[in-house]
C-alpha positions in Angstrom: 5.9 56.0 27.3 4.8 57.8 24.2 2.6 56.2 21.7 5.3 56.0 19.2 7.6 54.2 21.4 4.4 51.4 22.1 4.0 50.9 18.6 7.3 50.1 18.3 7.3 47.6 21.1 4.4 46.1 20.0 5.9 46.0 16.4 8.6 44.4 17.7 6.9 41.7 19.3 4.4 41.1 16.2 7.9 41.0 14.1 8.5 37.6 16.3 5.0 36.1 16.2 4.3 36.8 12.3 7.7 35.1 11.5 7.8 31.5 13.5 10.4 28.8 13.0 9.1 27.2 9.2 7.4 23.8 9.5 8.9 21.0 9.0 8.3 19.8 5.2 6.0 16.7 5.4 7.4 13.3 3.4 7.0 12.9 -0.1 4.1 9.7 0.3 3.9 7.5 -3.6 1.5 4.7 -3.6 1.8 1.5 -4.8 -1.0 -1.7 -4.2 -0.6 -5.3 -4.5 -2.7 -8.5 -4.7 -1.0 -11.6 -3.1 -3.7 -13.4 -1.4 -5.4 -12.3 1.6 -5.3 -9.1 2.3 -4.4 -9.6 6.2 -1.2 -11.0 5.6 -0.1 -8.8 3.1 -0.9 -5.8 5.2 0.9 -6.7 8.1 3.8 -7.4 6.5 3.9 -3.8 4.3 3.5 -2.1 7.6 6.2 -3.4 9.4 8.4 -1.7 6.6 10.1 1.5 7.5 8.6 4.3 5.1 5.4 3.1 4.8 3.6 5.6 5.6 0.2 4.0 5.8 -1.5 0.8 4.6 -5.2 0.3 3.4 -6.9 -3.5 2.6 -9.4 -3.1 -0.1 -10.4 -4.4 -3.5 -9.3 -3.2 -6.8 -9.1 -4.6 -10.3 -13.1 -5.5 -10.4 -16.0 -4.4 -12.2 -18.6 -3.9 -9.1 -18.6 -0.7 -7.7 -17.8 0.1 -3.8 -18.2 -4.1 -2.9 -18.4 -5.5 -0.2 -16.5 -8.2 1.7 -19.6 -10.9 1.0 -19.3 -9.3 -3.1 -15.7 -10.0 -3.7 -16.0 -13.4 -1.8 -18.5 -14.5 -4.3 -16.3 -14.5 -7.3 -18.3 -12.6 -9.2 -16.7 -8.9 -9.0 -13.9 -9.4 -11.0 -12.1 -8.0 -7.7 -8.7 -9.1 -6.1 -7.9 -8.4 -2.1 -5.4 -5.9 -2.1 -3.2 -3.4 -0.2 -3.0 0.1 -1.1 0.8 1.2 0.3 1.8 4.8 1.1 5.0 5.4 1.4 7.8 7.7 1.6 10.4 6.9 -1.2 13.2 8.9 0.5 13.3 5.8 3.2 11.9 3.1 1.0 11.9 2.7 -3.1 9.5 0.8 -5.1 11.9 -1.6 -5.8 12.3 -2.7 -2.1 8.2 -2.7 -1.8 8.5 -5.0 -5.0 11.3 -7.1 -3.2 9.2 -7.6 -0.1 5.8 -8.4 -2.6 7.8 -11.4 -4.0 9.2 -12.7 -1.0 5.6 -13.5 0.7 3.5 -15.6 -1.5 4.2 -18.0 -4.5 3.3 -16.1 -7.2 3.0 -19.1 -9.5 -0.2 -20.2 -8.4 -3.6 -19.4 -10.1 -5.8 -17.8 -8.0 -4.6 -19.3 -4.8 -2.8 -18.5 -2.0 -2.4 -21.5 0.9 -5.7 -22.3 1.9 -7.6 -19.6 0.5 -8.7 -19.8 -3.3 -10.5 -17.6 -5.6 -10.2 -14.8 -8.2 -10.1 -12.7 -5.1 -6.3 -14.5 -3.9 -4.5 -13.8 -7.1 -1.1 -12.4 -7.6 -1.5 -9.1 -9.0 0.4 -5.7 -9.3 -1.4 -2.6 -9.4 0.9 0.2 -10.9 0.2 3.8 -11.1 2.8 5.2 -13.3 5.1 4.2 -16.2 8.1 3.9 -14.2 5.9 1.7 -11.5 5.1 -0.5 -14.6 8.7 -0.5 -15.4 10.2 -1.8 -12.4 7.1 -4.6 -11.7 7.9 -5.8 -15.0 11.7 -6.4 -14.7 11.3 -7.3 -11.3 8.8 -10.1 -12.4 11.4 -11.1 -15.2 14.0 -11.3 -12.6 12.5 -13.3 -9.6 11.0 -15.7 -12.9 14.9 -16.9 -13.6 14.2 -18.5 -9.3 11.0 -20.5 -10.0 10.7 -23.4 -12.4 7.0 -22.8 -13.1 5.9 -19.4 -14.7 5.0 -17.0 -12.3 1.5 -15.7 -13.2 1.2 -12.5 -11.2 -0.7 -10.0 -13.1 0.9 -6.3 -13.9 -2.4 -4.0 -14.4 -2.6 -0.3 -14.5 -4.4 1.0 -10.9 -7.9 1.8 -10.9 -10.1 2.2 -8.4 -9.2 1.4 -4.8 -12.6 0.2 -2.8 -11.2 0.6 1.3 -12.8 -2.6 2.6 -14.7 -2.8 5.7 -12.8 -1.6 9.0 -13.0 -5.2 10.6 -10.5 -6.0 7.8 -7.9 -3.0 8.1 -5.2 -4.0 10.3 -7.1 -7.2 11.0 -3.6 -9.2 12.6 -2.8 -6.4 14.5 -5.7 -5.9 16.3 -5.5 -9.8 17.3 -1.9 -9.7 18.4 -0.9 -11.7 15.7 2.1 -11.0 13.4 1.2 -13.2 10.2 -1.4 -15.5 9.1 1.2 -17.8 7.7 0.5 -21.6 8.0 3.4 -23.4 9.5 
């Protein structure tokens, strides 16, 4: 074989490796993050949603920087327990993440959630764009026309997001337990 006959071949077969099938495109991933009492709970449930992409328990909405489990427990970082959602809103919209926030907890009670009660439990939104503020706040108006009392969930703009301490993420799951709902 000559040597311009070689390139060629090898040309050819450089032409297949410098041009492979495109990669898949990955999804589209939002956030959202809402408080509605303990942060195990609330987690579990968000992840058993198609399109969530992934789920984090952490504290938001405080004044202490990066606290800790012991911190936000003490009432006196301004924090609530929250989940940060990531999800894809080709599968799953805000609205239906909103939907899903109402239906488990009573957002009517102060600070409280069941058993557990503190700052730390209340019922809060976190929303990290107009349109996010927009939907929480006719959703609220919506699900209020169902309850007798006033609901008193909080609609805030996001801030910072502390992850809290891996014990906590994914806390039922990693017990075999589906909920932390009291019969």
């Amino acid at each position: 074989m000559n040597a311009l006959v070689i390139l060629a071949v090898v040309a050819a077969g450089l032409g297949a490796i410098q041009n492979p099938p495109p990669a898949p495109e990955p999804p589209v991933t939002e956030y959202a993050m809402f408080g509605a009492g303990c942060f195990w709970g609330v987690e579990a449930t968000f992840r058993q949603i198609p399109g969530v992409v992934a789920t984090g328990a952490g504290y938001s909405g405080g004044m202490t920087r990066a606290p800790t489990y012991e911190q936000v427990c003490s009432g006196r970082t301004g924090h609530a327990e929250v989940v940060r959602v990531a999800y894809n809103p080709a599968v799953v919209t805000y609205d239906q993440l909103l939907q899903v926030f109402w239906q488990n907890h009573d957002p009517t009670t102060i600070n409280r959630q069941g058993p557990d009660v503190g700052e730390q439990y209340r019922s809060v939104i976190f929303y990290y764009s107009r349109d996010q503020k927009s939907a929480a706040e006719a959703s609220r108006a919506e699900v209020q026309k169902l309850y007798p009392r006033p609901i008193v969930t909080q609609i805030l703009p996001a801030g910072p997001f502390w992850l809290a301490e891996d014990y906590h993420q994914q806390y039922l799951e990693k017990r075999g337990l589906a909920s932390c709902h009291l019969p």
